[in-house]
C-alpha positions as CSV (number, residue, x, y, z in Angstrom):
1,X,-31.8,-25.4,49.0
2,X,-33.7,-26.1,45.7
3,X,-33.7,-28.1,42.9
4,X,-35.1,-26.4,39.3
5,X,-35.0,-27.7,35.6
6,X,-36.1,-25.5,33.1
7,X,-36.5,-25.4,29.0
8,X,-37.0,-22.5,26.4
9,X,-41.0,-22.6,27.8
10,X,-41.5,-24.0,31.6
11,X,-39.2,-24.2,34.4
12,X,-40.0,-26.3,37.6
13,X,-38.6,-25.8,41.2
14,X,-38.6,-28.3,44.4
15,X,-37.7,-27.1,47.3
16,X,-36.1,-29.1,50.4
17,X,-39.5,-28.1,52.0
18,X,-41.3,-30.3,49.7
19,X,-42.8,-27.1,47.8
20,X,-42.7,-27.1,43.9
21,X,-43.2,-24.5,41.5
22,X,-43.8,-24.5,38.0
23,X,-43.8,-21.7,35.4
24,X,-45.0,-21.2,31.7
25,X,-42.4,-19.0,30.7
26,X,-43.9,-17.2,27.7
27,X,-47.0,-16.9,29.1
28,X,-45.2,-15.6,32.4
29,X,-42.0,-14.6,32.0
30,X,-41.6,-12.9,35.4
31,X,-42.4,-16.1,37.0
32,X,-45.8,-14.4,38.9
33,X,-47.8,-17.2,38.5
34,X,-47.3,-21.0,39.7
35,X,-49.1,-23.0,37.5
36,X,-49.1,-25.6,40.1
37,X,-50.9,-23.4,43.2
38,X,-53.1,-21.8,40.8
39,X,-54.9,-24.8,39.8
40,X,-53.6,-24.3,35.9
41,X,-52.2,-27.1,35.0
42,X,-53.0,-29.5,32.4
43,X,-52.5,-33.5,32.3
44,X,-49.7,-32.4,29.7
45,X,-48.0,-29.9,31.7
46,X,-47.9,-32.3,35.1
47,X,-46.6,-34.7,32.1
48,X,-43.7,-32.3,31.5
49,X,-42.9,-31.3,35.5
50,X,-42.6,-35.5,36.4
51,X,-40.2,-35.7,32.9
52,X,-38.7,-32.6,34.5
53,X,-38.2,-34.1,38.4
54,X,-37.7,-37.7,37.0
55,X,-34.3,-36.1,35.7
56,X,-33.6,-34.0,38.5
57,X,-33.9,-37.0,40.9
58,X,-34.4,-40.5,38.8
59,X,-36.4,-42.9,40.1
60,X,-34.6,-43.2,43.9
61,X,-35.8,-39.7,44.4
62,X,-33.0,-38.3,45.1
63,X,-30.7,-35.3,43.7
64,X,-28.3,-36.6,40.7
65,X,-26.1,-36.5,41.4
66,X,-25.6,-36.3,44.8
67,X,-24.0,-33.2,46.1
68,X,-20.2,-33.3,47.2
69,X,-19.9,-35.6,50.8
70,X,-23.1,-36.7,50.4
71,X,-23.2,-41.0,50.8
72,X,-26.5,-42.3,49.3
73,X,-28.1,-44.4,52.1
Protein backbone atom coordinates (compact mmCIF):
# COMPACT_ATOMS: atom_id res chain seq x y z
CA UNK A 1 0.00 0.00 0.00
CA UNK A 2 1.10 3.48 -1.11
CA UNK A 3 0.31 6.84 -0.82
CA UNK A 4 1.29 9.28 -4.11
CA UNK A 5 0.28 13.02 -5.05
CA UNK A 6 1.33 14.25 -8.17
CA UNK A 7 1.01 17.66 -10.43
CA UNK A 8 1.46 18.49 -14.22
CA UNK A 9 5.60 18.32 -13.20
CA UNK A 10 6.48 16.02 -9.97
CA UNK A 11 4.78 13.24 -8.39
CA UNK A 12 5.72 11.88 -4.90
CA UNK A 13 5.14 8.30 -3.52
CA UNK A 14 5.24 6.91 0.32
CA UNK A 15 5.15 3.68 0.79
CA UNK A 16 3.77 1.75 4.10
CA UNK A 17 7.52 0.70 4.27
CA UNK A 18 8.51 4.13 4.97
CA UNK A 19 10.19 4.46 1.30
CA UNK A 20 9.36 7.61 -0.79
CA UNK A 21 9.85 8.49 -4.26
CA UNK A 22 9.78 11.53 -6.08
CA UNK A 23 9.84 12.21 -9.78
CA UNK A 24 10.43 15.35 -12.14
CA UNK A 25 8.08 14.44 -14.68
CA UNK A 26 9.25 16.37 -17.69
CA UNK A 27 12.55 15.80 -17.09
CA UNK A 28 11.63 12.00 -16.52
CA UNK A 29 8.61 11.00 -17.68
CA UNK A 30 9.15 7.31 -17.36
CA UNK A 31 9.65 7.76 -13.81
CA UNK A 32 13.60 6.11 -13.96
CA UNK A 33 14.94 8.34 -11.80
CA UNK A 34 14.10 9.19 -7.93
CA UNK A 35 15.08 12.45 -7.31
CA UNK A 36 15.18 11.62 -3.75
CA UNK A 37 17.78 8.35 -3.92
CA UNK A 38 19.73 10.04 -6.42
CA UNK A 39 20.85 12.79 -4.30
CA UNK A 40 18.95 15.47 -6.83
CA UNK A 41 16.99 17.32 -5.11
CA UNK A 42 16.89 20.93 -4.36
CA UNK A 43 15.70 22.88 -1.09
CA UNK A 44 12.72 23.80 -3.56
CA UNK A 45 11.90 20.44 -4.63
CA UNK A 46 11.94 18.86 -0.84
CA UNK A 47 9.75 22.25 -0.45
CA UNK A 48 7.27 20.78 -2.93
CA UNK A 49 7.39 16.87 -1.64
CA UNK A 50 6.58 18.10 2.36
CA UNK A 51 3.59 20.53 0.54
CA UNK A 52 2.91 17.28 -1.29
CA UNK A 53 2.86 14.64 2.02
CA UNK A 54 1.49 17.56 4.26
CA UNK A 55 -1.72 17.05 2.05
CA UNK A 56 -1.53 13.51 1.75
CA UNK A 57 -1.33 13.11 5.58
CA UNK A 58 -1.81 16.66 7.49
CA UNK A 59 -0.01 17.35 10.34
CA UNK A 60 -1.18 13.88 12.53
CA UNK A 61 0.71 12.04 9.80
CA UNK A 62 -1.73 10.05 8.91
CA UNK A 63 -3.67 9.11 5.50
CA UNK A 64 -6.72 11.67 4.93
CA UNK A 65 -8.71 10.54 5.05
CA UNK A 66 -8.58 7.55 6.70
CA UNK A 67 -9.40 4.47 4.65
CA UNK A 68 -12.86 2.70 5.14
CA UNK A 69 -12.91 0.80 9.04
CA UNK A 70 -10.11 2.43 9.90
CA UNK A 71 -10.62 4.39 13.77
CA UNK A 72 -7.94 7.02 14.17
CA UNK A 73 -6.19 6.16 17.49
Amino acid sequence: MSASSRTATHKVVRYTTGEEEMYDLVADPWELVNMLGDGSVTPDDRALRDGFFARLFGSSGLCLPPPPGYAVP
